[in-house]
Biopython code that builds the backbone (N, CA, C, O; Angstrom):
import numpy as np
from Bio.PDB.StructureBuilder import StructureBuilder

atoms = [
    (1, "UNK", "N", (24.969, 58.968, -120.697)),
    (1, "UNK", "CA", (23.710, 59.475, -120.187)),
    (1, "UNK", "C", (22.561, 58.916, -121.018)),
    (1, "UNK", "O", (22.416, 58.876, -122.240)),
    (2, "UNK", "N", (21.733, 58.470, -119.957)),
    (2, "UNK", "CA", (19.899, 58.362, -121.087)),
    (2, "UNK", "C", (19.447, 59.147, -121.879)),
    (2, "UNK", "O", (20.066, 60.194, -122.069)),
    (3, "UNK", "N", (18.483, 58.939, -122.437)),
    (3, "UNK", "CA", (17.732, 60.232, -123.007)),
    (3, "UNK", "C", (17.280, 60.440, -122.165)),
    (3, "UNK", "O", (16.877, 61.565, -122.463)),
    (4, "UNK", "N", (16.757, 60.193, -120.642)),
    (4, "UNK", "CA", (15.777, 60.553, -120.190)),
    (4, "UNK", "C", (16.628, 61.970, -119.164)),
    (4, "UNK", "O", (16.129, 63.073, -118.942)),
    (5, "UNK", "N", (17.682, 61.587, -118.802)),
    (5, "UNK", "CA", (18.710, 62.298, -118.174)),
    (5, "UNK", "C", (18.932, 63.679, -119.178)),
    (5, "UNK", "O", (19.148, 64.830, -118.798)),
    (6, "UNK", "N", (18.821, 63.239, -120.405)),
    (6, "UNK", "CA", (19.239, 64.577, -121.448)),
    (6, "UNK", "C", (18.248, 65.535, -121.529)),
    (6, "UNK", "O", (18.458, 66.746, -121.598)),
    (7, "UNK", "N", (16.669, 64.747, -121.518)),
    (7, "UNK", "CA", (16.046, 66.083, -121.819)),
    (7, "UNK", "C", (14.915, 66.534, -120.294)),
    (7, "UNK", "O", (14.933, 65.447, -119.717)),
    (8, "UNK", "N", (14.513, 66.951, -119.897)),
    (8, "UNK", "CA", (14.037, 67.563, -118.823)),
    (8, "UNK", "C", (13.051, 67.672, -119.180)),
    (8, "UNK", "O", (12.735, 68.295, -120.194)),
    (9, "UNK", "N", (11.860, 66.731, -117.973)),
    (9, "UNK", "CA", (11.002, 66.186, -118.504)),
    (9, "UNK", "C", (9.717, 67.618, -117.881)),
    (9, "UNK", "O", (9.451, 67.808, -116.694)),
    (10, "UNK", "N", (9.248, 68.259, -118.825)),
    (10, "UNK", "CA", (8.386, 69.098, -118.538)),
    (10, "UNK", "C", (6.994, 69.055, -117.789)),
    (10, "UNK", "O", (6.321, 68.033, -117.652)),
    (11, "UNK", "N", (6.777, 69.875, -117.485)),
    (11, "UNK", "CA", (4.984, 69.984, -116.972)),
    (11, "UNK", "C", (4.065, 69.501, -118.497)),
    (11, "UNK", "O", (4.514, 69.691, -119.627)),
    (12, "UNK", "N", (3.087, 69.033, -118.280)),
    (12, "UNK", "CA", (1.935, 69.152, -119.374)),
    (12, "UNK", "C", (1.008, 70.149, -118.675)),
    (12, "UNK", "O", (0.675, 70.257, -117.495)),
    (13, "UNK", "N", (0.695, 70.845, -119.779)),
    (13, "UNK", "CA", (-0.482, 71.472, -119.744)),
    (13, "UNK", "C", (-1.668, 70.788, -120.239)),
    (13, "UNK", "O", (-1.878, 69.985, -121.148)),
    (14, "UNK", "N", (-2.776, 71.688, -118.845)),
    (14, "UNK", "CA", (-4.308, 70.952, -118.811)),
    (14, "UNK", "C", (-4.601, 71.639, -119.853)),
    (14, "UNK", "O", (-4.052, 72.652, -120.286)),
    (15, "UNK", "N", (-5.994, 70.729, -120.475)),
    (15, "UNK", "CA", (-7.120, 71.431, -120.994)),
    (15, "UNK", "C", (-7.098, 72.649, -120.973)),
    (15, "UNK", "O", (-6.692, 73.401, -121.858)),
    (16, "UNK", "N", (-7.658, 72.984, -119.668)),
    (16, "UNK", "CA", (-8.287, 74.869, -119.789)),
    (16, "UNK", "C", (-6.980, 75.559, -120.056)),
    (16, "UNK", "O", (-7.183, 76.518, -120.801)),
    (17, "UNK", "N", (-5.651, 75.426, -119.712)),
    (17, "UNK", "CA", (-4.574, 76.062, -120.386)),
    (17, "UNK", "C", (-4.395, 76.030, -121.814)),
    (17, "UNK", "O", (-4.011, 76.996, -122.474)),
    (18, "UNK", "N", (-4.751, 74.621, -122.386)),
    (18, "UNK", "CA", (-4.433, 74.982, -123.951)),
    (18, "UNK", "C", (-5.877, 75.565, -124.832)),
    (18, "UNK", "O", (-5.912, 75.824, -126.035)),
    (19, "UNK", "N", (-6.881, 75.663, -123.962)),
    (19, "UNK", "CA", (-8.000, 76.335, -124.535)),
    (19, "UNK", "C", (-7.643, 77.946, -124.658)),
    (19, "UNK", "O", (-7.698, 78.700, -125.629)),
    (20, "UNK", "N", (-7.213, 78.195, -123.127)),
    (20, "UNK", "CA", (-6.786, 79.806, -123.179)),
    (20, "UNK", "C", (-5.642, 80.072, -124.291)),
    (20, "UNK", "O", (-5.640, 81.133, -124.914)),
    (21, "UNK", "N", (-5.104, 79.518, -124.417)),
    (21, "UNK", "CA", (-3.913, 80.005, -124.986)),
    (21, "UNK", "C", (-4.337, 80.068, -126.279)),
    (21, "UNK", "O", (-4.036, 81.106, -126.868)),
    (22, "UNK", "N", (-5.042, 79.128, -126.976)),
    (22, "UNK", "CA", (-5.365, 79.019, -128.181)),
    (22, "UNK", "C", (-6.788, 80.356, -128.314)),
    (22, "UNK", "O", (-7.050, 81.144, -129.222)),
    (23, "UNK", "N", (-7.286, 80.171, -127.295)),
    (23, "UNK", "CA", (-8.500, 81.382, -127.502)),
    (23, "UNK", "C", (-7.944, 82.998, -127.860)),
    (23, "UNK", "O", (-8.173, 83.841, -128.728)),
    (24, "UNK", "N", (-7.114, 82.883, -126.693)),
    (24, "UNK", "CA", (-6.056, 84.753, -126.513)),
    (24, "UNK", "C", (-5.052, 84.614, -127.825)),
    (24, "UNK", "O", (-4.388, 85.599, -128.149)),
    (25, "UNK", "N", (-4.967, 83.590, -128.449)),
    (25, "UNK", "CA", (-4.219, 83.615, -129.911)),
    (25, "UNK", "C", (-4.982, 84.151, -131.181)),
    (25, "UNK", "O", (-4.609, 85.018, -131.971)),
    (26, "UNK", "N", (-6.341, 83.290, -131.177)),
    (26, "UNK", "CA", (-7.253, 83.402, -132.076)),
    (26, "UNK", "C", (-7.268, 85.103, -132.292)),
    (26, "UNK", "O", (-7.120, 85.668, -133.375)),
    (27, "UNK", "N", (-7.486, 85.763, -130.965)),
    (27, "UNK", "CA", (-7.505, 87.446, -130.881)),
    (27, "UNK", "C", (-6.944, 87.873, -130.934)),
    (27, "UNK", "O", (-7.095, 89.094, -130.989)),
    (28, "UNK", "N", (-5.480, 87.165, -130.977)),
    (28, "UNK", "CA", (-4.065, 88.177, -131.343)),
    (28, "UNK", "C", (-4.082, 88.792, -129.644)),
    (28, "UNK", "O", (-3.627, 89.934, -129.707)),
    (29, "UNK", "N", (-4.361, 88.521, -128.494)),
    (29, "UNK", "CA", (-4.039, 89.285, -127.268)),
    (29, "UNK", "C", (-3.221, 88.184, -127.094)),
    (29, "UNK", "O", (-3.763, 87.105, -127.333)),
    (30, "UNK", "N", (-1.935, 88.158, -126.704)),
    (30, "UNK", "CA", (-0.938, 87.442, -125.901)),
    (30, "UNK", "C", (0.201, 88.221, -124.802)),
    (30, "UNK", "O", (1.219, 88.441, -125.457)),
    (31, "UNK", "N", (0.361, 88.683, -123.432)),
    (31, "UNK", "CA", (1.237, 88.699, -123.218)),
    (31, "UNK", "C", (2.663, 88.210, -123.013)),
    (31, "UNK", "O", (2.823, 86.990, -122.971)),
    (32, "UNK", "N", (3.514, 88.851, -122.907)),
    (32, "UNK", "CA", (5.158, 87.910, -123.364)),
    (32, "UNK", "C", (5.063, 86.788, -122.539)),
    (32, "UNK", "O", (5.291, 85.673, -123.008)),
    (33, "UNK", "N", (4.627, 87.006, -120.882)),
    (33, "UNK", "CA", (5.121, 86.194, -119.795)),
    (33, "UNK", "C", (3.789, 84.777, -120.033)),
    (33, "UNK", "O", (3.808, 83.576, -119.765)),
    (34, "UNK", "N", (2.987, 85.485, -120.513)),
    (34, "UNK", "CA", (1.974, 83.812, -120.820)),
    (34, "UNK", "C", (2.627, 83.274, -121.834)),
    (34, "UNK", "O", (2.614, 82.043, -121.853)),
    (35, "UNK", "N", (3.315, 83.927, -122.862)),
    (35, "UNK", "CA", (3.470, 83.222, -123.859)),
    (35, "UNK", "C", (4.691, 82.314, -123.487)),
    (35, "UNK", "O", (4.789, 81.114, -123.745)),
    (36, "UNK", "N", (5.481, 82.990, -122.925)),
    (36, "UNK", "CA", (6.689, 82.314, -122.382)),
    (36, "UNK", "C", (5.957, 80.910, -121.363)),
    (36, "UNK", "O", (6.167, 79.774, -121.789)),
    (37, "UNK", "N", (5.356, 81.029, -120.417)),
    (37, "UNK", "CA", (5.131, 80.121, -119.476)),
    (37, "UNK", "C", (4.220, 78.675, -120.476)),
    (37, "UNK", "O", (4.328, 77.463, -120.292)),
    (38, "UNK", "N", (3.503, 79.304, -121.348)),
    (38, "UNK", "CA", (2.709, 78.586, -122.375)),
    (38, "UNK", "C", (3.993, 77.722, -123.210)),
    (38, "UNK", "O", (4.126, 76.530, -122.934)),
    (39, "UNK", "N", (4.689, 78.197, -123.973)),
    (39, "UNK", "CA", (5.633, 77.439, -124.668)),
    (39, "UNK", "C", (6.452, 76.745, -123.637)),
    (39, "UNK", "O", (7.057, 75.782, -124.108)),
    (40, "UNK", "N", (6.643, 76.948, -122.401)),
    (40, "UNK", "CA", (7.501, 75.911, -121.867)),
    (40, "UNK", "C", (6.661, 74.532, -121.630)),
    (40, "UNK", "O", (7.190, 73.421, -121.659)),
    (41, "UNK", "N", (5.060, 74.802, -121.355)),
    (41, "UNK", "CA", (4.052, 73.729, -120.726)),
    (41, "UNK", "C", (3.534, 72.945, -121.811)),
    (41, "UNK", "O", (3.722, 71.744, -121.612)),
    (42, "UNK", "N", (2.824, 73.260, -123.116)),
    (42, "UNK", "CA", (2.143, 72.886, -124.285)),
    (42, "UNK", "C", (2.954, 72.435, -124.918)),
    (42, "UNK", "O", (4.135, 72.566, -124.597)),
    (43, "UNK", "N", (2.603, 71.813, -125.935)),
    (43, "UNK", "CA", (3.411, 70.785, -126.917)),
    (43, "UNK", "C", (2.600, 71.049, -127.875)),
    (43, "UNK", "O", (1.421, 71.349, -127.688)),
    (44, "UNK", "N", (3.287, 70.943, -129.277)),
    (44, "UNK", "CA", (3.035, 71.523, -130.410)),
    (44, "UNK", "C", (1.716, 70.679, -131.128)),
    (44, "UNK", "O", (0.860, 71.050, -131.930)),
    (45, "UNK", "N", (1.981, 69.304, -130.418)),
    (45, "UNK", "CA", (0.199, 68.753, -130.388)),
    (45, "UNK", "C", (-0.528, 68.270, -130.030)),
    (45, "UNK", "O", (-1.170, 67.229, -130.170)),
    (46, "UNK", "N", (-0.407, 69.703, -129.084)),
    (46, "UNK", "CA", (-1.759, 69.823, -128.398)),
    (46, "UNK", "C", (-2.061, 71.497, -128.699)),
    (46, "UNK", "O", (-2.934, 72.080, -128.058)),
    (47, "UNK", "N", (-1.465, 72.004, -129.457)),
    (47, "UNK", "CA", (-1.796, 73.389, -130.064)),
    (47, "UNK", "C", (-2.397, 73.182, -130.949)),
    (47, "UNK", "O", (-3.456, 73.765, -131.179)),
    (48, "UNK", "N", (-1.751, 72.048, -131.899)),
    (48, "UNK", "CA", (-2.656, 72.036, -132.985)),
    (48, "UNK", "C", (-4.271, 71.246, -133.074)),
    (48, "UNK", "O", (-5.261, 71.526, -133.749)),
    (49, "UNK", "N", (-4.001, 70.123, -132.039)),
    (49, "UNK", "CA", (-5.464, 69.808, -131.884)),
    (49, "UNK", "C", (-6.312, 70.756, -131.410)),
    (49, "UNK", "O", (-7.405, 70.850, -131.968)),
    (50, "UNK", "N", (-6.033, 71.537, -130.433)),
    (50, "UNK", "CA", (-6.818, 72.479, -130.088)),
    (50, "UNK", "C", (-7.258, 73.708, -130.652)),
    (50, "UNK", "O", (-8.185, 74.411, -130.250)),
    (51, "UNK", "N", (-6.459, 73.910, -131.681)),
    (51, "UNK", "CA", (-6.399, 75.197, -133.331)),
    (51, "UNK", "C", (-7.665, 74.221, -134.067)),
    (51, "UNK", "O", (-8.824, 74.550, -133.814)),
    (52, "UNK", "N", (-7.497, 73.414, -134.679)),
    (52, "UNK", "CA", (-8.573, 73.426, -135.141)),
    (52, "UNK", "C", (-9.526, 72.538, -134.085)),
    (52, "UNK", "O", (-10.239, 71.902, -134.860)),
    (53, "UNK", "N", (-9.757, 72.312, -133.271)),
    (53, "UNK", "CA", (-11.198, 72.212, -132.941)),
    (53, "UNK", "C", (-11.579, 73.964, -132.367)),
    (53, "UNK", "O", (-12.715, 74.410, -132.205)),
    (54, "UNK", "N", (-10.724, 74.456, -132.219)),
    (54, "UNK", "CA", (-11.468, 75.888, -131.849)),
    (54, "UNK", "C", (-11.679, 76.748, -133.351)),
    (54, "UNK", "O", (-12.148, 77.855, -133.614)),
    (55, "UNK", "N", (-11.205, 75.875, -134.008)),
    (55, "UNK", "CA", (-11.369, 76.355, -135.723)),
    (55, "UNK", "C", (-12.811, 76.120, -136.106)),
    (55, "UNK", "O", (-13.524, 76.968, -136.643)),
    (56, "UNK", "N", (-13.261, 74.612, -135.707)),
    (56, "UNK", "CA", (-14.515, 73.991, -136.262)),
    (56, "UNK", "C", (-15.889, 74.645, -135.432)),
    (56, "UNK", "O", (-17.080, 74.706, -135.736)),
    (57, "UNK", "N", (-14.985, 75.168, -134.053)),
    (57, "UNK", "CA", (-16.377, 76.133, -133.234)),
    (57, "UNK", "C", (-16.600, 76.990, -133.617)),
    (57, "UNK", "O", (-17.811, 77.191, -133.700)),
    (58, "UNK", "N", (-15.607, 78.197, -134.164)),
    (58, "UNK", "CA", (-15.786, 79.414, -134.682)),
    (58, "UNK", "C", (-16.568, 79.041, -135.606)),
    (58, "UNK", "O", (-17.734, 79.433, -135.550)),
    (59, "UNK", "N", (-16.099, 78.099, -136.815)),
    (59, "UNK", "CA", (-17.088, 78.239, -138.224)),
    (59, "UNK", "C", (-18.736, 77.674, -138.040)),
    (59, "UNK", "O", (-19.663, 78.239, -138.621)),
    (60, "UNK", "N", (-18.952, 76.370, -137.061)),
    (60, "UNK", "CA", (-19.992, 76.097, -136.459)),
    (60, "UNK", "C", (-20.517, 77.294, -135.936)),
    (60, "UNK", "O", (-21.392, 77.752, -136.670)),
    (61, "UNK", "N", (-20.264, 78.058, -134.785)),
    (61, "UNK", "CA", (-20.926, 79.056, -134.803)),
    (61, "UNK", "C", (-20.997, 80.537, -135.721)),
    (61, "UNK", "O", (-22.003, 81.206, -135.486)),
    (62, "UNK", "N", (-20.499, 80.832, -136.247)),
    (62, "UNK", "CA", (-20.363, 81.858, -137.587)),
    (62, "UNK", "C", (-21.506, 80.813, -138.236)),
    (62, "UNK", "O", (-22.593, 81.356, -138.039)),
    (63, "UNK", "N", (-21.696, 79.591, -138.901)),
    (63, "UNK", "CA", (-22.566, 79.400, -139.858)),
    (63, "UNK", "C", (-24.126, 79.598, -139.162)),
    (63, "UNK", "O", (-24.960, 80.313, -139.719)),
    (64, "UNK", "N", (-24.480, 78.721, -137.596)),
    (64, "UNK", "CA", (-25.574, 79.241, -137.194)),
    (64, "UNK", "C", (-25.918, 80.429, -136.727)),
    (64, "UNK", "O", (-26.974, 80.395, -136.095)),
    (65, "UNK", "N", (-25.524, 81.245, -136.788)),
    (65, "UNK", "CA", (-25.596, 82.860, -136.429)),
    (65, "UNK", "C", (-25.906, 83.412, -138.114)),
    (65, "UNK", "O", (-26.595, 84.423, -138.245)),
    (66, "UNK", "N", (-25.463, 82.826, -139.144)),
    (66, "UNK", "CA", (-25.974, 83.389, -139.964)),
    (66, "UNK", "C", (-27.271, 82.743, -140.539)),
    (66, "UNK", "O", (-28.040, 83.494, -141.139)),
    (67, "UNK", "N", (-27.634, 81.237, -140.397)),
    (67, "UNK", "CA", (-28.803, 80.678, -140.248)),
    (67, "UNK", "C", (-29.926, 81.578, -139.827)),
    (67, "UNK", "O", (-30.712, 82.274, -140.469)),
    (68, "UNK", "N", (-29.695, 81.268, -138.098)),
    (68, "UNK", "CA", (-30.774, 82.061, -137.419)),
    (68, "UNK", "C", (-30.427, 83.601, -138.091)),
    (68, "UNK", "O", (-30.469, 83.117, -139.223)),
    (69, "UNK", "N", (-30.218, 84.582, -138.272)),
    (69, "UNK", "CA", (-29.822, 85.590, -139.274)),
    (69, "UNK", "C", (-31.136, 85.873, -140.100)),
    (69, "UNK", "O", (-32.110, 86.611, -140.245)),
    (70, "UNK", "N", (-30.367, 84.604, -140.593)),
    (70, "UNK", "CA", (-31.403, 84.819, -142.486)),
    (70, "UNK", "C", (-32.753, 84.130, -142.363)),
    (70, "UNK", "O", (-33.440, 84.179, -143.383)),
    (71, "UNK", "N", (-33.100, 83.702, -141.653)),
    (71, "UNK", "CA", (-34.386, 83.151, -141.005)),
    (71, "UNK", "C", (-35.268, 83.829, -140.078)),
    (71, "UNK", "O", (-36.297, 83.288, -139.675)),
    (72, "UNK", "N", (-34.791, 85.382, -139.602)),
    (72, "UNK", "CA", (-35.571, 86.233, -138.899)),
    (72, "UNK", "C", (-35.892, 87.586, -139.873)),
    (72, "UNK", "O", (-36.651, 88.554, -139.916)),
    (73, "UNK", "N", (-34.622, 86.878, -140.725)),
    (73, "UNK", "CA", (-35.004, 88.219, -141.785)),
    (73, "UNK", "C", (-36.848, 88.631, -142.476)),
    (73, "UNK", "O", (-37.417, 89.721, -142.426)),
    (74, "UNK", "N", (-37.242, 87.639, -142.920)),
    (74, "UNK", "CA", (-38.417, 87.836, -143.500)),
    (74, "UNK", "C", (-39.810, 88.103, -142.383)),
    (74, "UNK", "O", (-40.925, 88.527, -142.688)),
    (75, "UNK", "N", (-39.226, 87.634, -140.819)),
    (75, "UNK", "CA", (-40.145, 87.987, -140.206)),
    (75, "UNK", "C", (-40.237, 89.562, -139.688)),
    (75, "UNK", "O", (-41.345, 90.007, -139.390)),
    (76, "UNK", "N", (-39.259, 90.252, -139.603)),
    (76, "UNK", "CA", (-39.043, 91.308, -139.120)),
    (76, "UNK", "C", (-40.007, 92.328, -139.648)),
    (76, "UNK", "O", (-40.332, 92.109, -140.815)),
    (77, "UNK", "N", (-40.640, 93.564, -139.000)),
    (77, "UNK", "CA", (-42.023, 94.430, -139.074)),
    (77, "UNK", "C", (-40.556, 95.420, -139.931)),
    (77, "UNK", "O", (-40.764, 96.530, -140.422)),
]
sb = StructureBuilder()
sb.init_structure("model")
sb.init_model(0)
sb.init_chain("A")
sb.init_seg("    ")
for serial, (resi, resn, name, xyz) in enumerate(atoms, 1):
    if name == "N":
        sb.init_residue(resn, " ", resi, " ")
    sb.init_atom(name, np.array(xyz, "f"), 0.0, 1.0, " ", f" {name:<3s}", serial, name[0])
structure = sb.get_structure()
């Protein structure tokens, strides 16, 4: 037998699937049956590319939220 015969060649998951999955992770909400349908579709990298670029948005936005923050501070009555 091939390899190709041995392993069973899966679905890829789109974009907006590995965004969700990685988003409902970030929050700790996962149900079993996404998680199940998720690990059969995603590949381990494309979890991780998508972990940290949803890593570099969170801290991008966490740093300008505290920017604009500390920059309304002194105007405030």
């Amino acid at each position: 037998m091939s390899l190709k015969m041995q392993t069973e060649a899966k679905p890829k998951a789109g974009f907006f699937t590995v965004a969700s999955a990685v988003f409902w992770s970030f929050l700790g909400i996962r149900r079993r049956q996404d998680y199940e349908s998720d690990a059969a579709s995603i590949s381990l990298k494309q979890v991780v590319i998508a972990g940290i670029i949803g890593c570099i948005i969170f801290v991008g936005g966490v740093v300008v939220l505290v920017r604009v923050i500390m920059a309304n501070i002194g105007t405030a009555a």
